[in-house]
N, C-alpha and C positions, 0 to 999 in steps of 0.2 A: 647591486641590490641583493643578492643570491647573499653574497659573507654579511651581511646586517642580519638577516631573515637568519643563517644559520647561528651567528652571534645570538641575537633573542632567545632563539630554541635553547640554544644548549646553557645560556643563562637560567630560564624558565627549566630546565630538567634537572641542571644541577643545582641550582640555588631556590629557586621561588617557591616551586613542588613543597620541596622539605624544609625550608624554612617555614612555613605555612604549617606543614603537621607538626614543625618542633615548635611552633608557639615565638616565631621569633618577630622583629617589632624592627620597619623601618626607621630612623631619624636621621636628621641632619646633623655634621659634625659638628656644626655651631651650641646643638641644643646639646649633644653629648659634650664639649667644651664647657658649657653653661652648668651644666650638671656636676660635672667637678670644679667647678669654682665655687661650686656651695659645699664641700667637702672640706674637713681639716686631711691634713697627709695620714693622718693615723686614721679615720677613717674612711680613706684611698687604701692605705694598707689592707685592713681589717676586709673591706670590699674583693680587692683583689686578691685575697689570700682565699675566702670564700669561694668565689666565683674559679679558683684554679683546682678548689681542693671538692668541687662539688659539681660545679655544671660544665668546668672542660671535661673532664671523662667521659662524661654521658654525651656531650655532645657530638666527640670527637670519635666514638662509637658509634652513634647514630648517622652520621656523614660518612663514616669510612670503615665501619663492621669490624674496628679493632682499635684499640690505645696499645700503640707502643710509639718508640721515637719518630720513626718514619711517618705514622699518621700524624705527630703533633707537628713535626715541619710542614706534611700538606696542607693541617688545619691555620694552622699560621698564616701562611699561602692564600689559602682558599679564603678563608672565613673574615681573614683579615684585610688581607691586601685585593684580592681579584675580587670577591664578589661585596664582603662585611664593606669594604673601600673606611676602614677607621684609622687604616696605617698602612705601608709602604713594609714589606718586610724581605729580608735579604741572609744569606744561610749559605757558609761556607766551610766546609771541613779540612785541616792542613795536615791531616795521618795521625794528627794526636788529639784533635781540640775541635769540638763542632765551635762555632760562635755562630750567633743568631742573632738578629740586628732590627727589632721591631721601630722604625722612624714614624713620627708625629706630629702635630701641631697643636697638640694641646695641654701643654704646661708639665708641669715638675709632678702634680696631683696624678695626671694620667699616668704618666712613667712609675711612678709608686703603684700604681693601679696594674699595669702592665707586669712589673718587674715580681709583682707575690704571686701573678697570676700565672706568670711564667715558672716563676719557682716551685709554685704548688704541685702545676700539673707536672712537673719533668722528676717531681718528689713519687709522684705515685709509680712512676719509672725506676726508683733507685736509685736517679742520678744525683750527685752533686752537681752544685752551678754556681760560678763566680758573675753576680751581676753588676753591672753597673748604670748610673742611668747620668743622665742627664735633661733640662725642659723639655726637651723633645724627639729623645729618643733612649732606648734598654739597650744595651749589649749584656747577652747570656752567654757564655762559656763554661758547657760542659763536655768534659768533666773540668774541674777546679784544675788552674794550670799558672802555679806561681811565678813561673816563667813568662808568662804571658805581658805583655809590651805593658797593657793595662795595670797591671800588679807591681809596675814600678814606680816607683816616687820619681820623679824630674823638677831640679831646682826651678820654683815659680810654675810649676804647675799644681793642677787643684785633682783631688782624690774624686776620684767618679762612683770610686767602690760603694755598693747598696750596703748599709748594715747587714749583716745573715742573723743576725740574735737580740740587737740592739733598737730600740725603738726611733724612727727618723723623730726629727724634731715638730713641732705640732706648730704647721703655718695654715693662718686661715688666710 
């Protein structure tokens, strides 16, 4: 009973506290599902590129009293996977290459939504970033690493690569 009661608390200190002064808004992952299903991909794009290039900064300052890389992998973490619960996220660095691996369940529209949101905020950093996505899940590799398994064509295999410049195709 004692690690439930200390679970709660420390949920309530880290999360509930501040979300509540930062204005933030519980929902079901159904209704956040629902909500990009009324989205074309280009505005999943347009969303996601806003939301990386405006309110992760502040956010990611507000929870962690600093934006650099280190806080955006906690925010990932924290915001996303432990307490936000909107995706599963996983983060492994090999001496050259972070890759960053946000997993989901909610369609190609999210993963566009994710993939500018991730490109934005790691832009305010400096960094380059090779994305790729697929329905349900982002892989970000920064820095750009054309080496990288993913950056290779394989006969009968399909390109996962996000556009960086090129506009995705417009599915409603």
């Amino acid at each position: 009973m004692n690690q439930v009661a200390n679970k709660a608390l420390r949920r309530y200190v880290e999360w509930e506290a501040n979300a509540e002064k930062f204005g933030t808004v519980t929902t079901s992952a159904s209704t956040v599902k629902k909500f990009f299903d009324y989205l074309t991909v280009e505005q999943a794009k347009e969303m996601g590129r806003w939301w990386g290039e405006n309110q992760a900064p502040g956010i990611i300052t507000f929870w962690f009293k600093k934006f650099d890389f280190a806080s955006v992998l906690k925010a990932l973490e924290f915001l996303g996977a432990q307490y936000g619960r909107a995706f599963t996220f996983d983060y492994d660095f090999d001496g050259k290459s972070n890759t960053l691996i946000v997993k989901h369940d909610m369609g190609l529209k999210a993963s566009v939504f994710y993939a500018e949101a991730v490109k934005a905020a790691v832009s305010h950093l400096g960094l380059g970033t090779d994305m790729f996505v697929t329905d349900d899940q982002v892989i970000a590799i920064s820095p750009p690493d054309p080496a990288h398994p993913l950056n290779r064509s394989y006969e009968g295999s399909s390109d996962l690569k996000y556009p960086s410049n090129s506009k995705a195709s417009d599915e409603n």
